[in-house]
Backbone and ligand atoms as CSV (ligand in chain L), in Angstrom:
chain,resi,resn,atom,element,x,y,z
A,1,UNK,N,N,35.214,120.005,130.239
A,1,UNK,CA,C,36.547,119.568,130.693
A,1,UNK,C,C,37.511,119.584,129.503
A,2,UNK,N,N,38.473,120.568,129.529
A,2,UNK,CA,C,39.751,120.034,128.868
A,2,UNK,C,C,40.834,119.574,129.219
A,3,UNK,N,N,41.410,118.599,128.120
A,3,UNK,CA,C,42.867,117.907,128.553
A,3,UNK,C,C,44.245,118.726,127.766
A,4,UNK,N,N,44.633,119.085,128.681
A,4,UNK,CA,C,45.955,119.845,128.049
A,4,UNK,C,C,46.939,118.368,127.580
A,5,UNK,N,N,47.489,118.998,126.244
A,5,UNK,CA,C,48.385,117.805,125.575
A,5,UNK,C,C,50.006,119.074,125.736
A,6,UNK,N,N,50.869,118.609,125.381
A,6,UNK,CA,C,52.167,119.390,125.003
A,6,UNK,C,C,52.807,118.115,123.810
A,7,UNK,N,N,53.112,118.852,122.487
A,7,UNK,CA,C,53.698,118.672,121.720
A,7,UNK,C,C,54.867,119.261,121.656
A,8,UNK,N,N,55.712,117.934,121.401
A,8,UNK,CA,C,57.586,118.721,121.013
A,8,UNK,C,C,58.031,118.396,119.503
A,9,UNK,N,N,58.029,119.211,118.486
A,9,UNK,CA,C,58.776,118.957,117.393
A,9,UNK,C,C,60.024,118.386,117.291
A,10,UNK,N,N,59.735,118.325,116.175
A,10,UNK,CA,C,61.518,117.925,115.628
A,10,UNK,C,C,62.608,118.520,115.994
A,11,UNK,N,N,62.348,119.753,116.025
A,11,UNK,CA,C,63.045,120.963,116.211
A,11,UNK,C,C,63.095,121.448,117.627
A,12,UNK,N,N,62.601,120.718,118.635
A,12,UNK,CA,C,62.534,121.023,119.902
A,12,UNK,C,C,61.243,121.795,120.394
A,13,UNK,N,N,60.535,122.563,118.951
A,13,UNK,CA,C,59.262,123.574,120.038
A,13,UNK,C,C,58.524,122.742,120.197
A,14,UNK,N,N,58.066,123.517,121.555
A,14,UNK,CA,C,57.192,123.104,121.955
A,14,UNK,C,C,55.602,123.607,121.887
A,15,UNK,N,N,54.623,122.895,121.872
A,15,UNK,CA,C,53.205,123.644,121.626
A,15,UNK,C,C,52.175,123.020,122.985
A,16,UNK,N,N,52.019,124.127,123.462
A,16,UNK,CA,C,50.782,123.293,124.495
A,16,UNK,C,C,49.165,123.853,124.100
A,17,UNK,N,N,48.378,122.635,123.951
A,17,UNK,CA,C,47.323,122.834,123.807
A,17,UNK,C,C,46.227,122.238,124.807
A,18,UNK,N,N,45.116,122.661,124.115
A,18,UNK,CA,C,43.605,122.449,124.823
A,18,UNK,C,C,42.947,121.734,123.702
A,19,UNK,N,N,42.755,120.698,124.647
A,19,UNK,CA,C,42.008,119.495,124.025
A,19,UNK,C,C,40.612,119.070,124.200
A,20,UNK,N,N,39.398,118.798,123.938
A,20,UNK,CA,C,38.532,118.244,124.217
A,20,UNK,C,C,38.491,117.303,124.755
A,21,UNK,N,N,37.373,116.384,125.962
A,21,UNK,CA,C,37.875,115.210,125.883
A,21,UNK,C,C,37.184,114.724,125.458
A,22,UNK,N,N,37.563,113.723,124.989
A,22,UNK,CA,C,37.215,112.045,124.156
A,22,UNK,C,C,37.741,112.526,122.333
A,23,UNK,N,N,38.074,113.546,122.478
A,23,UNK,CA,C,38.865,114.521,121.346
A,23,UNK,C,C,39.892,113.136,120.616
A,24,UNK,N,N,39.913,112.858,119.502
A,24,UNK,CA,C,41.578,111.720,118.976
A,24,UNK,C,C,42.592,112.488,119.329
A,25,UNK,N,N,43.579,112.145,119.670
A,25,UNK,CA,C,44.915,112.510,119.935
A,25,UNK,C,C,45.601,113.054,118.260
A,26,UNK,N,N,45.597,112.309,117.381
A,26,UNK,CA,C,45.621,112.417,115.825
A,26,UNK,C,C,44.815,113.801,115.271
A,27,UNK,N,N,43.732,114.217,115.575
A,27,UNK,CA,C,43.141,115.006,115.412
A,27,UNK,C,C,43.597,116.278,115.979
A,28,UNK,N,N,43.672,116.090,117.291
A,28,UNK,CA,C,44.318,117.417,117.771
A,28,UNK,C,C,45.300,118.243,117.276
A,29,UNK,N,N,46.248,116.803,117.186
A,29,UNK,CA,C,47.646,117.238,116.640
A,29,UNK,C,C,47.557,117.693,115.597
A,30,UNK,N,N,46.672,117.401,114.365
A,30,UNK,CA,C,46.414,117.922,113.142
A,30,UNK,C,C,46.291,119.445,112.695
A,31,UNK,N,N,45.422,119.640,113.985
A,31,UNK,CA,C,44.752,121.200,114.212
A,31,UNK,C,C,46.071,122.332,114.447
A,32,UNK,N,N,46.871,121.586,115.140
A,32,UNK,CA,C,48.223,122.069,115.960
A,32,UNK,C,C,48.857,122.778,115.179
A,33,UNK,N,N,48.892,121.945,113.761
A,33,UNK,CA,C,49.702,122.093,112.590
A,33,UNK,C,C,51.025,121.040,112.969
A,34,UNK,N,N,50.911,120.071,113.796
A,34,UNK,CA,C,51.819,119.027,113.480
A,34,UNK,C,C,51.768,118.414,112.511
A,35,UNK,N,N,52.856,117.805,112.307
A,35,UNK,CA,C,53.051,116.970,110.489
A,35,UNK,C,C,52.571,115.652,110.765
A,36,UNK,N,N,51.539,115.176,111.152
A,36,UNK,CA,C,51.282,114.157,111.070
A,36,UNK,C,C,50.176,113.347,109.884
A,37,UNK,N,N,50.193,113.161,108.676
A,37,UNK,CA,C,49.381,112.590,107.575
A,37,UNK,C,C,48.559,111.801,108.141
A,38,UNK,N,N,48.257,110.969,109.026
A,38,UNK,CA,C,46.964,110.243,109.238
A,38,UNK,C,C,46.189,109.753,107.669
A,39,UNK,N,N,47.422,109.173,106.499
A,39,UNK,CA,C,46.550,108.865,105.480
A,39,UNK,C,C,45.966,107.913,105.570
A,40,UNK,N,N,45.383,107.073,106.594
A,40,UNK,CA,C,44.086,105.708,106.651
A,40,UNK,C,C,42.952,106.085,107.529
A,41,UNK,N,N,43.266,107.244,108.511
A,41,UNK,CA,C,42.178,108.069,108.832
A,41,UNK,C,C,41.896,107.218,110.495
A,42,UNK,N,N,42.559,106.920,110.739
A,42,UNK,CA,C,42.651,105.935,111.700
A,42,UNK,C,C,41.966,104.230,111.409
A,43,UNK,N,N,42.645,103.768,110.415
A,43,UNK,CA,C,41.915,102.560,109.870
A,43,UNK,C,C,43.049,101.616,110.503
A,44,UNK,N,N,43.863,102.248,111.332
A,44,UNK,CA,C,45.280,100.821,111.309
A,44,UNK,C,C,45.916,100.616,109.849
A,45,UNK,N,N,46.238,101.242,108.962
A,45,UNK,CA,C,46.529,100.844,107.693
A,45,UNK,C,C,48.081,101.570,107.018
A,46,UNK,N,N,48.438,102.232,108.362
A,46,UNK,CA,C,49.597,103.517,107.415
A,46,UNK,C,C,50.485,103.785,108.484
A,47,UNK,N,N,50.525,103.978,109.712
A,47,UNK,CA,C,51.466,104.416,110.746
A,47,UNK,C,C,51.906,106.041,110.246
A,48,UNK,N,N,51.169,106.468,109.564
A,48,UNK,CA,C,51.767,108.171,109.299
A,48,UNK,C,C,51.522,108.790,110.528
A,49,UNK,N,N,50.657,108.069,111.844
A,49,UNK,CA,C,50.084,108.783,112.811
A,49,UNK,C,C,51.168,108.322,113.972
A,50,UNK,N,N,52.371,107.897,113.611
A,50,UNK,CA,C,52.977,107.741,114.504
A,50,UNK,C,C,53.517,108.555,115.786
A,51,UNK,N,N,53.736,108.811,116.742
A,51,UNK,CA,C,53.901,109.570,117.687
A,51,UNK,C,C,55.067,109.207,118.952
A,52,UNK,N,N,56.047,109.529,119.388
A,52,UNK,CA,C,56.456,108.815,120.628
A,52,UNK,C,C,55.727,109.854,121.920
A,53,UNK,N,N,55.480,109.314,122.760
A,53,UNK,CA,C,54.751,109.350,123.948
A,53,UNK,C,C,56.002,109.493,125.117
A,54,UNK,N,N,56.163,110.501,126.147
A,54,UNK,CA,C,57.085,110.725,126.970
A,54,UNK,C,C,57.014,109.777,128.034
A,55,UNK,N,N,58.200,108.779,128.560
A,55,UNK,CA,C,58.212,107.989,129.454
A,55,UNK,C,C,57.540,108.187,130.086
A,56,UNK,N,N,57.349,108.983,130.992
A,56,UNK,CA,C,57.045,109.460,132.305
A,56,UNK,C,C,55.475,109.456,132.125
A,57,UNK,N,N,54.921,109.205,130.981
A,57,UNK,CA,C,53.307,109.796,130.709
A,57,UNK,C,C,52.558,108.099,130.028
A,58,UNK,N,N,53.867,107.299,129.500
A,58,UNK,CA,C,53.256,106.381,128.401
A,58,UNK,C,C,52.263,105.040,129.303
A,59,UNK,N,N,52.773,104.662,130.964
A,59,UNK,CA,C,51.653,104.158,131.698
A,59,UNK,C,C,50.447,104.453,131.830
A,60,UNK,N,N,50.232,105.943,131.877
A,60,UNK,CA,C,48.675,106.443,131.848
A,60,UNK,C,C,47.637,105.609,130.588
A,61,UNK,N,N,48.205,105.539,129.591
A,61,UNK,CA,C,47.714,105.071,128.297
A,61,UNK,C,C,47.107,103.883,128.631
A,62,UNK,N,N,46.022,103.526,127.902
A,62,UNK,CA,C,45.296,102.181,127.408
A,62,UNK,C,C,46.292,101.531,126.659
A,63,UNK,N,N,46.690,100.597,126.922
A,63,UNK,CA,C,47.876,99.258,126.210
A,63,UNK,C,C,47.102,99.603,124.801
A,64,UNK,N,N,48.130,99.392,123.739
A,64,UNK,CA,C,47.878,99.089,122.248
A,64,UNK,C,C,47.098,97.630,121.992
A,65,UNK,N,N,46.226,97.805,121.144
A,65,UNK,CA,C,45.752,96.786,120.569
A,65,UNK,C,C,47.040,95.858,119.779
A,66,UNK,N,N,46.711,94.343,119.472
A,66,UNK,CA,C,47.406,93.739,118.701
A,66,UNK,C,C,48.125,94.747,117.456
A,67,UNK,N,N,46.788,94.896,117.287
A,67,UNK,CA,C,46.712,95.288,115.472
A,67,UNK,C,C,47.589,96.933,115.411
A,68,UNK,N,N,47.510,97.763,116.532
A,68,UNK,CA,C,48.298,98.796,116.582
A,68,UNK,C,C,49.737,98.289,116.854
A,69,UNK,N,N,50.413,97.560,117.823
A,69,UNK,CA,C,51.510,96.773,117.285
A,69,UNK,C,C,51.909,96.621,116.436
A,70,UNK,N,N,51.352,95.581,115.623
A,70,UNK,CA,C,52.025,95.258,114.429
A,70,UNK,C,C,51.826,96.414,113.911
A,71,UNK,N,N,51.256,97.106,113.534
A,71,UNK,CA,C,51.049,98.768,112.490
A,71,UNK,C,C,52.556,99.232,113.200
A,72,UNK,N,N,52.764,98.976,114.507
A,72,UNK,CA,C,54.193,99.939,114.624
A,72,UNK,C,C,55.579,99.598,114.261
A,73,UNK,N,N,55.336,98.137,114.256
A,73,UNK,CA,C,56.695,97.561,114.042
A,73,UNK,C,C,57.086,97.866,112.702
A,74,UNK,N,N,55.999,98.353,111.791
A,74,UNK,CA,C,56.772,99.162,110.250
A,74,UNK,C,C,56.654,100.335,110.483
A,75,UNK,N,N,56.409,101.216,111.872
A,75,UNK,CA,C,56.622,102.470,111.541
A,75,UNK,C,C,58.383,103.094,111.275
A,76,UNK,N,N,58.909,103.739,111.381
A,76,UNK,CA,C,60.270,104.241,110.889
A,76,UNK,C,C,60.397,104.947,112.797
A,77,UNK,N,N,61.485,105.000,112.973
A,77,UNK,CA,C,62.147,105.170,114.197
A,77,UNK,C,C,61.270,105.255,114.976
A,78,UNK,N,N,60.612,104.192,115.000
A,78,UNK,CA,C,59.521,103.716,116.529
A,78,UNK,C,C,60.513,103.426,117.360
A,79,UNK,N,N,60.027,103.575,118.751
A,79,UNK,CA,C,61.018,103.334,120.219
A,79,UNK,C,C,59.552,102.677,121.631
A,80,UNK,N,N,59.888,102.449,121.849
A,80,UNK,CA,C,59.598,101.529,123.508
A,80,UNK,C,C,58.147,102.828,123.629
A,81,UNK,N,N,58.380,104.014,123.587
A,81,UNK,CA,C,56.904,104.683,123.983
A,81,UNK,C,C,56.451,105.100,122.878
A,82,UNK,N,N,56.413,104.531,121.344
A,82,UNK,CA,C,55.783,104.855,120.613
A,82,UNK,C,C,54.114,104.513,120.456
A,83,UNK,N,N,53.372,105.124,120.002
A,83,UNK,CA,C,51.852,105.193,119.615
A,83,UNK,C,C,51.284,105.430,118.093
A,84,UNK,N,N,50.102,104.996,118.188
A,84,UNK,CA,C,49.668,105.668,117.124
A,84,UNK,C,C,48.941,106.703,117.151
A,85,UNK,N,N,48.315,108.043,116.985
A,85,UNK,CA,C,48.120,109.013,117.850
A,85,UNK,C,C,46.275,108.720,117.266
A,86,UNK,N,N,46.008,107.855,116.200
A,86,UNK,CA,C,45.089,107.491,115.720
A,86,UNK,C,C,44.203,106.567,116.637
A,87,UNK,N,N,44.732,106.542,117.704
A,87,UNK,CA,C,44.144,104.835,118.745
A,87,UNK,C,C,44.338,106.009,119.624
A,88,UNK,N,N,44.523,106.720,120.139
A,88,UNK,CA,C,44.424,107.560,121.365
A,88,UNK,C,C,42.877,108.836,121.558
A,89,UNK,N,N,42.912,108.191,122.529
A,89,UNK,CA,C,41.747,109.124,122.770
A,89,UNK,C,C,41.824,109.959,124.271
A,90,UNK,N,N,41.906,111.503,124.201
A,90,UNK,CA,C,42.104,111.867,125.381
A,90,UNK,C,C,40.855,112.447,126.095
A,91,UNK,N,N,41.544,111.674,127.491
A,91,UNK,CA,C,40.640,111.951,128.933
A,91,UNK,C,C,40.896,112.424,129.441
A,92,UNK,N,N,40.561,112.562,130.997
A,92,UNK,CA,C,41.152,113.565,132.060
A,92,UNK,C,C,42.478,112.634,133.016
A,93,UNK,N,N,42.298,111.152,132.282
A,93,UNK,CA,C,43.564,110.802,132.458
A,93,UNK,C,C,44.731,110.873,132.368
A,94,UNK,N,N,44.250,111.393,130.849
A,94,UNK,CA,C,45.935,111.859,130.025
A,94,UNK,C,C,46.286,112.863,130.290
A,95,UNK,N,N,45.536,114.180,131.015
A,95,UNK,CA,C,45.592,115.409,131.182
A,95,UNK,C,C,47.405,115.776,131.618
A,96,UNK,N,N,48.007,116.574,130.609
A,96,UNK,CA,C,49.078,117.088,130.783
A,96,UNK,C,C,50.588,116.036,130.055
A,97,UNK,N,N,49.322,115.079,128.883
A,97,UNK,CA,C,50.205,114.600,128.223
A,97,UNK,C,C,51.340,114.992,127.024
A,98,UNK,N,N,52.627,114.716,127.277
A,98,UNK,CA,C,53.742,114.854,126.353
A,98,UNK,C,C,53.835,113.954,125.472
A,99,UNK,N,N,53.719,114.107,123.847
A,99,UNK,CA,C,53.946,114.060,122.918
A,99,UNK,C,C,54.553,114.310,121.945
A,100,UNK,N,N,55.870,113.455,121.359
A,100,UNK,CA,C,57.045,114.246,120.449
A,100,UNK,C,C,56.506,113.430,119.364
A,101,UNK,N,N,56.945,114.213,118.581
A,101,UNK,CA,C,57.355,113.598,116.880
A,101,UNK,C,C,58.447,112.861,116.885
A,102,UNK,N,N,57.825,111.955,116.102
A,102,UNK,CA,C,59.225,111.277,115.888
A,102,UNK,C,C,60.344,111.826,114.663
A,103,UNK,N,N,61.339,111.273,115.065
A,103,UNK,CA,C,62.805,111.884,114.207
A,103,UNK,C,C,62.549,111.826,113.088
L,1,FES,FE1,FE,46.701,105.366,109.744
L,1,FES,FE2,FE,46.776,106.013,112.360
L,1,FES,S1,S,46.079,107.201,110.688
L,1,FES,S2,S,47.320,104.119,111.402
């Protein structure tokens, strides 16, 4: 089973991929060649894995842990569907999830 993700840059492109599931969301994106540093490796320790998540998609998600919270409230132009792409793990739930970079 794969989960198709779609990534939107900064710049507007867009990338759709094929995901594994139970695949990190952080990981994928890595492969993508998105700019995302993940420098704590998913430890909760850095928010470089920040991500906003498209309205329309961000209910599907497992609620954030405490501790991913607070990691977001110092990320830099976090908004209402932001994530950490480090706490995401995709299923056949998420299948056909939108994912932008943040600004
Ligand atoms: Fe550091 Fe996600 S990689 S919080």
């Amino acid at each position: 089973m794969v989960v198709i993700v779609r990534f939107i840059a900064r710049d507007g492109t867009i990338s759709t991929v094929e995901a594994e599931d139970g695949a990190r969301l952080l990981d994928v994106a890595q492969a993508d060649g998105q700019p995302l540093e993940g420098t704590c490796e998913g430890d909760l320790a850095c928010a470089t894995c920040h991500v906003v998540i498209d309205p329309a998609d961000f209910a599907r998600l497992l609620p954030a842990s405490e501790d991913e919270e607070d990691m977001l409230d110092l990320a830099r132009d976090a908004t209402r569907t932001s994530r950490l792409a480090c706490q995401i793990r995709l299923t056949a739930a998420l299948d056909g999830l939108t994912v932008r970079m943040p600004g």
